[in-house]
N, C-alpha and C positions, 0 to 999 in steps of 0.2 A: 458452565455455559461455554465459557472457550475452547475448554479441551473438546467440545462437543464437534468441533470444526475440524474438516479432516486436514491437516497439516500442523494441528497447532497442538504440540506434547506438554508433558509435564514443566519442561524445561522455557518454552516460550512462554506458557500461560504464566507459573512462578515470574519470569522476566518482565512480564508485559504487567500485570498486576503491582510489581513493586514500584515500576518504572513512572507508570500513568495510571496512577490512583482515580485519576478521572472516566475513566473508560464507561461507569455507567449512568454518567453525570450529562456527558454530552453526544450531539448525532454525529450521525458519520463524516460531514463535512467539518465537525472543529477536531472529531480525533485524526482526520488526514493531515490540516492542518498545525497539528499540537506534534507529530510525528514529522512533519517536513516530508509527506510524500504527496503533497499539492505542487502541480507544474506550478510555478510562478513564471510570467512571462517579463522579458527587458526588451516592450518596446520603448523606440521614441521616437516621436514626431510619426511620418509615414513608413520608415524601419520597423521591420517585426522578426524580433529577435526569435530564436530556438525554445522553447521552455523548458525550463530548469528545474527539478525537486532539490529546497534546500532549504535548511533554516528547521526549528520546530527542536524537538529532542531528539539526537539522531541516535537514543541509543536501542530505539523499537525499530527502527527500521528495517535494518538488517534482518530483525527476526520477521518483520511484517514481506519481507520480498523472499525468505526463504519459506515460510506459511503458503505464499502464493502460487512456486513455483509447483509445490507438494502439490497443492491444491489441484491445479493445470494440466498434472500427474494423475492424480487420482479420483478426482468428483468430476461428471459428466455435464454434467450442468457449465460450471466452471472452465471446463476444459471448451464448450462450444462456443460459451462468450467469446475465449481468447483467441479462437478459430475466427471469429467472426472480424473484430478487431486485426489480427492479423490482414485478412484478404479485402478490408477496408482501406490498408496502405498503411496503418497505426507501427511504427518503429517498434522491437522486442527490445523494452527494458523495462523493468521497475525503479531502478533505484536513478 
């Protein structure tokens, strides 16, 4: 089912599988979470800090924001999202 995703090879799915045994276990909100590519934000009081992705297992990450960039590349769908987001004002990073 991963590899079915266009960005995601033999080499990330092997990776992703070993890494986070969980993947079919939970939604997509605790595997961004359990990965640390959830902004977490550092306000306080009436300061509102920047949002930050951190924390979680960092070692899918990196495969998850190379998957993505493939993805942005290659799947149309995918790619108008990040169009969209982009000319929303949304900053270009994943990680």
């Amino acid at each position: 089912m991963l590899r079915s995703v266009h960005g995601v090879g033999p080499g990330n799915s092997r990776t992703l599988l070993l890494d986070l045994p969980e993947l079919g276990t939970l939604n997509r909100v605790q595997v961004v979470a359990l990965v640390g590519s959830a902004p977490f934000n550092r306000d306080s009081g009436k300061a509102k800090g920047r949002r930050a992705n951190w924390g979680g297992r960092t070692s899918g990450r990196p495969l998850l924001y190379m998957a993505s960039v493939t993805a942005v590349r290659g799947n149309p769908v995918i790619r108008a999202f990040h169009d969209r987001l982009r000319a929303a004002g949304k900053p270009y990073t994943f990680a």
